[in-house]
BALUMKOL-309108 format. One record per residue (C-alpha): x, y, z; chain; residue number from 1. Coordinates in nm, 3 decimals. Layout:
// BALUMKOL-309108
ATOM        u        v        w  chain    n
ATOM        X        Y        Z      A  NUM
...
// end
This chain:
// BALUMKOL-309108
ATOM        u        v        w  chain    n
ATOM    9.287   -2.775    2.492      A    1
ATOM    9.113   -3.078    2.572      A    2
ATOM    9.193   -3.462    2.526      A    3
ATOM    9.038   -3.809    2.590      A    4
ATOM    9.077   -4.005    2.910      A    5
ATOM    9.266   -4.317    2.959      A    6
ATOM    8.983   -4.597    3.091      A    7
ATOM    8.712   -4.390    2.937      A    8
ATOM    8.469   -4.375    2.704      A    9
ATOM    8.464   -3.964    2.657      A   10
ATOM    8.690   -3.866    2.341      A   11
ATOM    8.753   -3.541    2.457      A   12
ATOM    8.684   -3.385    2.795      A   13
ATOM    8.738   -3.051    2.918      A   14
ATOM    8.817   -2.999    3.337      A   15
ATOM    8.717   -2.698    3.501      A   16
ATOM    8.739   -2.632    3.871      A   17
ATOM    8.408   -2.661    3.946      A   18
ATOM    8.275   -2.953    3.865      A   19
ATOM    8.572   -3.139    3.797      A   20
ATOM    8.461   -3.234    3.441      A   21
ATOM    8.297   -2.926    3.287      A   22
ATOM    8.229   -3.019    2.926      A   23
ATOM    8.284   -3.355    2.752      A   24
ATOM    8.212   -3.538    2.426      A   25
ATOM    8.158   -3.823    2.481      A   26
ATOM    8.201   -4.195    2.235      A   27
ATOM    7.801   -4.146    2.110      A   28
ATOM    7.885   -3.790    2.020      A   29
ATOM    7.680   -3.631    2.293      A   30
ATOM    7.833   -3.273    2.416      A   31
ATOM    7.728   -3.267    2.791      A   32
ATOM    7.767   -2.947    3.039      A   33
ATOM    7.818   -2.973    3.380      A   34
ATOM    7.732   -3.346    3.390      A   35
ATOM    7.936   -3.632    3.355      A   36
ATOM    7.667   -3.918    3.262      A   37
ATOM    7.362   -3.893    3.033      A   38
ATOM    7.039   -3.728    3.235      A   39
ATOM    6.795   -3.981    3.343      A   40
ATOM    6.527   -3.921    3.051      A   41
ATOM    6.741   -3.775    2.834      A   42
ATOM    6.674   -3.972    2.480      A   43
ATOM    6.869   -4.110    2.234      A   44
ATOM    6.866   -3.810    1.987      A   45
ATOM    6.953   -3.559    2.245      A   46
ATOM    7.292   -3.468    2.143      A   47
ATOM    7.271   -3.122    2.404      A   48
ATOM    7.238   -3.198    2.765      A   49
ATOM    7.345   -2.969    3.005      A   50
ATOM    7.293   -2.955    3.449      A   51
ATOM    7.209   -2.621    3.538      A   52
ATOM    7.083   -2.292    3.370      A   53
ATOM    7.160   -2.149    2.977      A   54
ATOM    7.220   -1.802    3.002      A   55
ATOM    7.238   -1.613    2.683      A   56
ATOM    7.347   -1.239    2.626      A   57
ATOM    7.368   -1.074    2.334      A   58
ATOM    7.495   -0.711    2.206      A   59
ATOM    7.196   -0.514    2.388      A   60
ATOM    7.255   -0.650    2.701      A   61
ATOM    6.954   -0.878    2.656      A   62
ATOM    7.024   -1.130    2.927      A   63
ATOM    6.774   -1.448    2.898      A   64
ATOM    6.788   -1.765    3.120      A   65
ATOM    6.713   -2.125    3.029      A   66
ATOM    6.649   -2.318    3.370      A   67
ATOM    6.487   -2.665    3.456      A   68
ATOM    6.401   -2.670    3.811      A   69
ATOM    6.187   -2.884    4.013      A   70
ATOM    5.827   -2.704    3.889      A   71
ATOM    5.879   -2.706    3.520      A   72
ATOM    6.109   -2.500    3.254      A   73
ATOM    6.145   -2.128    3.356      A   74
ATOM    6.238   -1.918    3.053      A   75
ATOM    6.344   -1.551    3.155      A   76
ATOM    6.347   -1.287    2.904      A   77
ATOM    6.596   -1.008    3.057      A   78
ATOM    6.727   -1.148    3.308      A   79
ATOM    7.028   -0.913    3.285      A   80
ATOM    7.053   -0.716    3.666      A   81
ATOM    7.067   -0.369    3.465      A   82
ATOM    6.764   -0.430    3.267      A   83
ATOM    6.549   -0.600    3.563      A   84
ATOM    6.217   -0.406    3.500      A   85
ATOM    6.235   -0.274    3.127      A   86
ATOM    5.989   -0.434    2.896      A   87
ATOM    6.123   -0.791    2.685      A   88
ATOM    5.928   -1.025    2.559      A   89
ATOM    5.971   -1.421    2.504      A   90
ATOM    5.909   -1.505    2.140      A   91
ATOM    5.850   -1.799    1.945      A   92
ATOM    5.948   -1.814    1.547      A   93
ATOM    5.914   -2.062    1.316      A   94
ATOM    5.992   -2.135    0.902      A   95
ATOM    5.733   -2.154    0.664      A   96
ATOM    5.688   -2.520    0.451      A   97
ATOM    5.841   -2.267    0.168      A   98
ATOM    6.138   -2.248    0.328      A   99
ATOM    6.060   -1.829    0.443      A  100
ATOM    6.085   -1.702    0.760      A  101
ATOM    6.159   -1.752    1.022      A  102
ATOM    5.770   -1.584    1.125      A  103
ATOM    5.685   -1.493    1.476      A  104
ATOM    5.407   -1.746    1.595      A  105
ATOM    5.328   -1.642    1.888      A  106
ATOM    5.450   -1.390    2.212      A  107
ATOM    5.462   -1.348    2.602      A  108
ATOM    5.531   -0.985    2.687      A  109
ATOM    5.547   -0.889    2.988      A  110
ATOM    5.224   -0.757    3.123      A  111
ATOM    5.158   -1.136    3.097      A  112
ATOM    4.941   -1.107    2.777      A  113
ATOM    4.961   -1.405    2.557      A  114
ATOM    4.967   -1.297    2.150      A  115
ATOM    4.923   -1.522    1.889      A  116
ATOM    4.994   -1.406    1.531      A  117
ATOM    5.019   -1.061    1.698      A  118
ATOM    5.309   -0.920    1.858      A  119
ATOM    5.121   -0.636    2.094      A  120
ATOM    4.841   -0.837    2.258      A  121
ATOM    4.600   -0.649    2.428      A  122
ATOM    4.361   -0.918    2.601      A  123
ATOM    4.553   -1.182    2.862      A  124
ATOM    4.504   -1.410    2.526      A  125
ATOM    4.465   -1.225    2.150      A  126
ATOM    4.444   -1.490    1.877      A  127
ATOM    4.491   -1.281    1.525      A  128
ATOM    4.484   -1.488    1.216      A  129
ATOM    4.396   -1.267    0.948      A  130
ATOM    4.706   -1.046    0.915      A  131
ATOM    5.010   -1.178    0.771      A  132
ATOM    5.255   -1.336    0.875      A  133
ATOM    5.043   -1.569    1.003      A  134
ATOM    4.760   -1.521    0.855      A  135
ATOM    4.521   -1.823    0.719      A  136
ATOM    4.243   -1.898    0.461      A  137
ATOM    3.914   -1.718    0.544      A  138
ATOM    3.727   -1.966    0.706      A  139
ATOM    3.941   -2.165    0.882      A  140
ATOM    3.866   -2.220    1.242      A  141
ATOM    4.032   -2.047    1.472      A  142
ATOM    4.001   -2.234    1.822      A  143
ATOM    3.919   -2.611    1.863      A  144
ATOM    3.845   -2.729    2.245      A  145
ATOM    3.819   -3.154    2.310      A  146
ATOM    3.805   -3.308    2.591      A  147
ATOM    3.845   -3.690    2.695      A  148
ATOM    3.515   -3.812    2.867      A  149
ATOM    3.349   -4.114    2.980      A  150
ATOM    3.056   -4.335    2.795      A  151
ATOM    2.688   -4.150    2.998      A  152
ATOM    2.970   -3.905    3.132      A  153
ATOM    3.030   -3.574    3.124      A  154
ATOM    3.298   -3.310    3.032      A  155
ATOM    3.384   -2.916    3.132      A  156
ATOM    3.484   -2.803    2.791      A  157
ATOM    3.555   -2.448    2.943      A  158
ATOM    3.501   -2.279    3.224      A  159
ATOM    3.509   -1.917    3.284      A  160
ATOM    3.522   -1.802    3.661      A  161
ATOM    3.582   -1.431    3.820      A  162
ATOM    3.908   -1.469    4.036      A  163
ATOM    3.777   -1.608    4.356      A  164
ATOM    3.549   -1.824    4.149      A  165
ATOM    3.231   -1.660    4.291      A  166
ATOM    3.101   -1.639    3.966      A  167
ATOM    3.144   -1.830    3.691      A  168
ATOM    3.005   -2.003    3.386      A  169
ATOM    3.030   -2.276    3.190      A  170
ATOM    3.028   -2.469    2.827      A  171
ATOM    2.960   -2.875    2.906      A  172
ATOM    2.878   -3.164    2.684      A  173
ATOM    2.682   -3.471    2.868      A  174
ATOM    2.718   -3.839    2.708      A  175
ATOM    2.393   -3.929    2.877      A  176
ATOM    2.211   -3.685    2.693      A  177
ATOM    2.422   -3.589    2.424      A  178
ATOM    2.378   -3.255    2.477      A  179
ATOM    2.586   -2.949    2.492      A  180
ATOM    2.497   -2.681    2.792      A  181
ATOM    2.600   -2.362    2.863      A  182
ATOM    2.537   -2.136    3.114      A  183
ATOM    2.657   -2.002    3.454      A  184
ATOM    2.766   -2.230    3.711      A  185
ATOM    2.663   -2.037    4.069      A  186
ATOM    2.368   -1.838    4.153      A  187
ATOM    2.399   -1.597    3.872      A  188
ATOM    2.209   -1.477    3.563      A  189
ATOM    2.246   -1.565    3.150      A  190
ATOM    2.236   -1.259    2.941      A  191
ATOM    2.212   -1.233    2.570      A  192
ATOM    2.337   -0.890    2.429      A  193
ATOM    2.268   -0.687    2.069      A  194
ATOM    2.458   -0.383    1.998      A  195
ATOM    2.569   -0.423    2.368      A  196
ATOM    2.239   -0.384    2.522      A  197
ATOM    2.092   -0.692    2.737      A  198
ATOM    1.827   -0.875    2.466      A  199
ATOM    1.740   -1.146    2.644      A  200
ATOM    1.792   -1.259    3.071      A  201
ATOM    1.726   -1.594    3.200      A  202
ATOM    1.731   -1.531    3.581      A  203
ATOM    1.810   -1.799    3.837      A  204
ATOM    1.446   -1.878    3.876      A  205
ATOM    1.430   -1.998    3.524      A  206
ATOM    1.238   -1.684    3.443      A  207
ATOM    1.317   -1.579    3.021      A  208
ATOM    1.338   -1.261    3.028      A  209
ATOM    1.318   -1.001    2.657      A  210
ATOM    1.358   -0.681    2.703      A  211
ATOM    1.390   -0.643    3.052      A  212
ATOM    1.656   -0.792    3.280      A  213
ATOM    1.421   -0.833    3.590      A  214
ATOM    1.143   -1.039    3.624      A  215
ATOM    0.785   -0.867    3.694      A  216
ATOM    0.605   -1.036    3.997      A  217
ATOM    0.329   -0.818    4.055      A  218
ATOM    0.049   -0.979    3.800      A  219
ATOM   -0.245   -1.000    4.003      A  220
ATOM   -0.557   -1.243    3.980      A  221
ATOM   -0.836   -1.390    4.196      A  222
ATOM   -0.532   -1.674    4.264      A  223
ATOM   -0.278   -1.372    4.422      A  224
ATOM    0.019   -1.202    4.263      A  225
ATOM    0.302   -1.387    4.048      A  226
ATOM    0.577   -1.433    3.822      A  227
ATOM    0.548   -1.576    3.475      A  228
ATOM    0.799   -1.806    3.358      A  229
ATOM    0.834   -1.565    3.031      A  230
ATOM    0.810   -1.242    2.976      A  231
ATOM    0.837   -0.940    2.694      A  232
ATOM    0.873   -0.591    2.784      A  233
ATOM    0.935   -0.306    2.606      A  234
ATOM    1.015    0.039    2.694      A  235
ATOM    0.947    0.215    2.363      A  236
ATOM    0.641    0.130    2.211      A  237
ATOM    0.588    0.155    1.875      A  238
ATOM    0.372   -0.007    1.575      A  239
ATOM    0.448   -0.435    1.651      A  240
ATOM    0.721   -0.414    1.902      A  241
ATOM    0.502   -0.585    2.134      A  242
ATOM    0.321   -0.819    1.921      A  243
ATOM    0.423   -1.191    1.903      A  244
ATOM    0.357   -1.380    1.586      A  245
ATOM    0.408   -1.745    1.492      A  246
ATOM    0.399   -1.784    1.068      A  247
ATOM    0.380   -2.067    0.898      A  248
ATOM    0.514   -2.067    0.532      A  249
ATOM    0.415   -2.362    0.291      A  250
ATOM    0.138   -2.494    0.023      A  251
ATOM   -0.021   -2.747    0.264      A  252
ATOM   -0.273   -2.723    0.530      A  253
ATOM   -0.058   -2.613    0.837      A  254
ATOM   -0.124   -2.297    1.001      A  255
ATOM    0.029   -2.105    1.321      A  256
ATOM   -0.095   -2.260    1.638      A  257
ATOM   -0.082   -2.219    2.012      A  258
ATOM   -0.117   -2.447    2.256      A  259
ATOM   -0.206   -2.397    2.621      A  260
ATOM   -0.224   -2.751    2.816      A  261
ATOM   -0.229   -2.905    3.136      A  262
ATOM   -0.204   -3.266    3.299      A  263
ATOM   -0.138   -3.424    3.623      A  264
ATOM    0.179   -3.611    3.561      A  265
ATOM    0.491   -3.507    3.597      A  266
ATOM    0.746   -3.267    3.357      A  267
ATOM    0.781   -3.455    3.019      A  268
ATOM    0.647   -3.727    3.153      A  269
ATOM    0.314   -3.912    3.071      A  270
ATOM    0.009   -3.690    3.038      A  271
ATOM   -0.200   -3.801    3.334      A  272
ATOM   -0.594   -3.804    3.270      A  273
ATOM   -0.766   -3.455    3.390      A  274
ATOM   -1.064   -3.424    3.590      A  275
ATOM   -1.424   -3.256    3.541      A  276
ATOM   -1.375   -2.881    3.551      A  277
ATOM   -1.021   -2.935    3.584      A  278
ATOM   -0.902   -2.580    3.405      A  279
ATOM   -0.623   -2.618    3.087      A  280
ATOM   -0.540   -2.253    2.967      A  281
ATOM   -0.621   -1.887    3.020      A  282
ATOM   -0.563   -1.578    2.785      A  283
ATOM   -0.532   -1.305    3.063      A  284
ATOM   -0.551   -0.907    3.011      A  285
ATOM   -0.416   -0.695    3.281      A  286
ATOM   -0.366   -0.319    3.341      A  287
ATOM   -0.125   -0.142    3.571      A  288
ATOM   -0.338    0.026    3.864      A  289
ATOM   -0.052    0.234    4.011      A  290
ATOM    0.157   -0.044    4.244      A  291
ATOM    0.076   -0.410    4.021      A  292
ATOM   -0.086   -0.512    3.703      A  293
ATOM   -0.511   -0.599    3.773      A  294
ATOM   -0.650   -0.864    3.546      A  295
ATOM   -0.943   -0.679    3.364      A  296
ATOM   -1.045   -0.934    3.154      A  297
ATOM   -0.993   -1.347    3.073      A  298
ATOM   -1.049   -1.617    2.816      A  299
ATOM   -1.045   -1.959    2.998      A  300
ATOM   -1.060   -2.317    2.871      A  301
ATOM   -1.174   -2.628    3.089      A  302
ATOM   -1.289   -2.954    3.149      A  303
ATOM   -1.662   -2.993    3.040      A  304
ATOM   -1.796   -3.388    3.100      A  305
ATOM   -1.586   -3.699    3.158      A  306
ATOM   -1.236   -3.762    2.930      A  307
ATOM   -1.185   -4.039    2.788      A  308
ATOM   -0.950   -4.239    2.539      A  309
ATOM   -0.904   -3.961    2.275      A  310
ATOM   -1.169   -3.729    2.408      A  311
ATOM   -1.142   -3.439    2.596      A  312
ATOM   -1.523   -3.275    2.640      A  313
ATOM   -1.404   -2.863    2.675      A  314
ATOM   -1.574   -2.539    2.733      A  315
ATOM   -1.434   -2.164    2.681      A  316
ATOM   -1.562   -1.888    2.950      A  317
ATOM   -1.554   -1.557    2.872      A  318
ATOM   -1.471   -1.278    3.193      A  319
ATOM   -1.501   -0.939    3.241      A  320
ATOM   -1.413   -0.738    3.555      A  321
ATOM   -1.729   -0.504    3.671      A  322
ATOM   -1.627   -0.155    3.793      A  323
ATOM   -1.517   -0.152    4.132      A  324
ATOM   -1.434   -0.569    4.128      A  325
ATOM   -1.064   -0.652    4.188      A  326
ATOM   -1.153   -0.998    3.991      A  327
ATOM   -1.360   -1.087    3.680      A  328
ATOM   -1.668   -1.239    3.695      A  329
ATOM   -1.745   -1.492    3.386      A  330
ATOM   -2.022   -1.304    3.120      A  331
ATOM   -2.054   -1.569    2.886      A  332
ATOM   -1.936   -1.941    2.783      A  333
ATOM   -1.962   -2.218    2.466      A  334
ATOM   -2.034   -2.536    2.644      A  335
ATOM   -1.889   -2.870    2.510      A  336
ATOM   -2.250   -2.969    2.339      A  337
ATOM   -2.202   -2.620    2.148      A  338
ATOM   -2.443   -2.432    2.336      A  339
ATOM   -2.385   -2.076    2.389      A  340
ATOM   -2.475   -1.939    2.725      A  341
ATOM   -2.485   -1.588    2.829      A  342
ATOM   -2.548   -1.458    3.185      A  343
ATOM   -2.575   -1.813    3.260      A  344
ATOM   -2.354   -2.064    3.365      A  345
ATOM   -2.560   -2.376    3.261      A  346
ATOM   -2.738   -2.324    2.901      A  347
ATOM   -3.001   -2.576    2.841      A  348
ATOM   -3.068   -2.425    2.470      A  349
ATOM   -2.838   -2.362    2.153      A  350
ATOM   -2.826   -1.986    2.303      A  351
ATOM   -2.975   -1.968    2.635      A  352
ATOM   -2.990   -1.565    2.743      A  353
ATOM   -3.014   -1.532    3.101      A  354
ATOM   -3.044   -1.202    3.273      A  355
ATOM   -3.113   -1.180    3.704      A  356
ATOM   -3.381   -1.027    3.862      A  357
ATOM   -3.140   -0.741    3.987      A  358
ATOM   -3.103   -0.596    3.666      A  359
ATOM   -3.467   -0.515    3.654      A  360
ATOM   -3.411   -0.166    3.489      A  361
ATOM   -3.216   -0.296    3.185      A  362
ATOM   -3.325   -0.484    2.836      A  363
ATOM   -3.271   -0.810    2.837      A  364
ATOM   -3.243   -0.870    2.476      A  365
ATOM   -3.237   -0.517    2.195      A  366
ATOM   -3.154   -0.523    1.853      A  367
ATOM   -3.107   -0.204    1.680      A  368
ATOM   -3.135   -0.104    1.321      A  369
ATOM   -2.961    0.270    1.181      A  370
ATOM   -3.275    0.381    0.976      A  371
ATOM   -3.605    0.190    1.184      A  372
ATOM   -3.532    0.194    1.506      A  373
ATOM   -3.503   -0.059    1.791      A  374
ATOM   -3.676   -0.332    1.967      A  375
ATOM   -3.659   -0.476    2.332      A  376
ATOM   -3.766   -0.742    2.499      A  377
ATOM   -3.800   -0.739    2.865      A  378
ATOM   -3.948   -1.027    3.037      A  379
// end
C-alpha cells in the first residue's frame, strides 16, 4: 500500500529499504524505479525511468538483463546462473502497417552472428530478404552505404581488413575526381573470379593480369628481359582462346583500330613533339627457348624526317632473327616517301633491292612460274 507525501509533488510513493523511496508516481504521471528525480536526459514523453538494471524471467527460466552502464546499453539474453552457457538469442519483432505480426526483423545469437530476416545466420552478418516474413519486392535494394564528405574530399565507404589489418581493401569515392575506387589498401593483389577460378589479377606493380595470377618477366629483346604491363595467358589452348579482337558494329565508316604511341611528356599530359628516329610502336613475336621467351621476329614503327604541326613523317621496319642470333636484324622497311627497301636500310628508288657482297652464292632477285620455269638475276 502506498500513499502521497505531505510537501510533495509524488501522488503515490512506495518505500523500500534500500533506497529509501523505491517506486513513485509522481504529479506528471511518470512511474520512476530506484530514483527519486527525473534522469538528466530523460524527455518529456518518457513515462518509464528506472536507476539500475531490468531483469526479466519468464516460465523457462529465461533470465535477460536490461542495463545502462557507463559504455552503452548491455542487453543479456540468459542471464539466468543455471543457463550461463546454453544457446539464447536477442530478438527484435516488429508489426506489420496491416496490423499482423508481430515479425522477427532481425537476430543476435550467440556465436555473435548478426541475422536479418533470418533467424539462423550463418555469416557474422546474413541479410535474407526474399523469404517471408520479411520478405520484399524483387528488386528492391538490399544494402545502401552514404557517407558525409567534404567539397574535393574524400570518403571510405567500406573497408574490409583481415584482423590485424595487414590486409585489407577498400570501396572510396573522391570529390576531386568524382570517382569511385576500389581496390586493396596495403601491398596486396586485386583478383577477379568466374566460377571461382581467378579471371583476372592486377598485381601491385600495376601489372593486368588474364589468365594467370603472376606476372611473366622473362620476355627477352636486344633491350634485356621485362614485364609487360598486360598480359593473357592461357593454359588450354584451343581454337580463339588466345586471340584478341576489337569489333566494331555500325553502318558508317568506323572500323576496329589499334593504336601504339609514344611522346615525351608526361602521363595524360600534353603530347610532347618526338624526335628523328625516335621509335613509337612494336608488334613483337617471341618463342620460349627453355628458361625465357626469345623475340624471333618484329614489326616496328618510327620517326622518318622532321614532325611538324599535324605531321608526323613514319616508317615501318620489318625484323627477322637469323639462326643462331639472340636478336633480329631488320630485312626490310616502307620509308615515309613510300619507298620500299629491302636488304637496305636507305632506298633511293620506289623498290630499291639490295643484296651484300657476302651472299655471293645466292640470287639476288628469282621469279618462278609452275609450268615455264624460273629466272634469276645475279649481278
Amino acid at each position: 500500500k502506498g500513499s502521497g507525501t505531505a510537501g510533495s509533488t509524488d501522488a503515490v510513493q512506495f518505500n523500500g529499504s534500500a533506497p529509501a523511496s523505491s517506486l513513485i508516481l509522481d504529479s506528471s504521471g511518470k512511474l520512476l524505479l530506484g530514483t527519486t528525480s527525473t534522469q538528466v536526459g530523460a524527455g518529456s514523453g518518457d513515462l518509464l525511468q528506472v536507476s539500475g538494471a531490468i531483469q526479466a524471467v519468464s516460465s523457462f527460466n529465461v533470465y535477460s538483463r536490461f542495463l545502462p552502464t557507463a559504455s552503452g546499453l548491455e542487453i543479456i539474453a540468459n542471464a539466468y546462473p543455471a543457463n550461463i552457457g546454453t544457446n539464447q538469442s536477442i530478438i527484435i519483432k516488429s508489426g506489420s502497417s496491416g496490423g499482423g505480426g508481430p515479425n522477427e526483423i532481425a537476430r543476435f545469437v550467440s556465436t555473435g552472428f548478426v541475422g536479418v530476416g533470418i533467424t539462423n545466420p550463418s555469416a557474422a552478418l546474413e541479410v535474407n530478404t526474399y523469404t517471408a516474413p520479411t520478405s520484399i519486392a524483387a528488386g528492391t535494394e538490399v544494402l545502401r552505404i552514404e557517407g558525409n564528405y567534404t567539397a574535393s574530399g574524400s570518403v571510405t565507404l567500406t573497408n574490409w581488413r583481415r584482423a590485424g589489418g595487414a590486409v585489407a581493401a577498400a570501396l572510396k569515392y573522391n570529390d576531386a575526381t568524382t570517382s569511385v575506387s576500389f581496390g586493396s589498401t596495403t601491398s596486396h593483389k586485386l583478383m577477379l573470379r568466374t566460377a571461382d577460378t581467378d579471371a583476372l589479377t592486377i598485381d601491385t606493380s600495376q601489372r593486368v593480369l588474364v589468365g594467370t595470377s603472376t606476372a611473366r618477366s622473362n620476355f627477352y629483346n636486344q633491350s634485356g628481359t621485362y614485364a609487360p604491363q598486360i598480359q593473357l595467358e592461357t593454359s588450354s589452348p584451343s581454337s580463339g582462346s588466345s586471340m584478341i579482337s576489337n569489333v566494331v558494329a555500325g553502318s558508317n565508316g568506323f572500323a576496329g583500330y589499334l593504336v601504339l604511341g609514344k611522346h615525351r611528356g608526361s602521363v595524360s599530359g600534353t603530347p610532347t613533339t618526338l624526335g628523328t628516329n625516335d621509335d613509337m610502336g612494336f608488334i613483337s613475336f617471341q618463342g620460349g627457348d627453355g628458361s625465357r621467351m626469345i623475340e624471333a621476329a618484329q614489326i616496328g614503327g618510327s620517326v622518318d624526317g622532321n614532325v611538324g604541326v599535324s605531321s608526323m613523317p613514319g616508317r615501318i621496319i620489318f625484323s627477322t632473327t637469323a639462326a643462331g642470333a639472340s636478336s633480329p636484324t631488320e630485312r626490310a622497311r616502307i620509308d615515309s616517301s613510300g619507298r620500299f627497301g629491302l636488304g637496305t636500310q636507305s632506298p633511293s628508288a620506289l623498290f630499291h633491292l639490295y643484296c651484300p657482297d657476302t651472299i655471293n652464292t645466292a640470287a639476288y632477285f628469282r621469279i618462278t612460274n609452275s609450268s615455264v620455269g624460273s629466272g634469276t638475276y645475279r649481278n
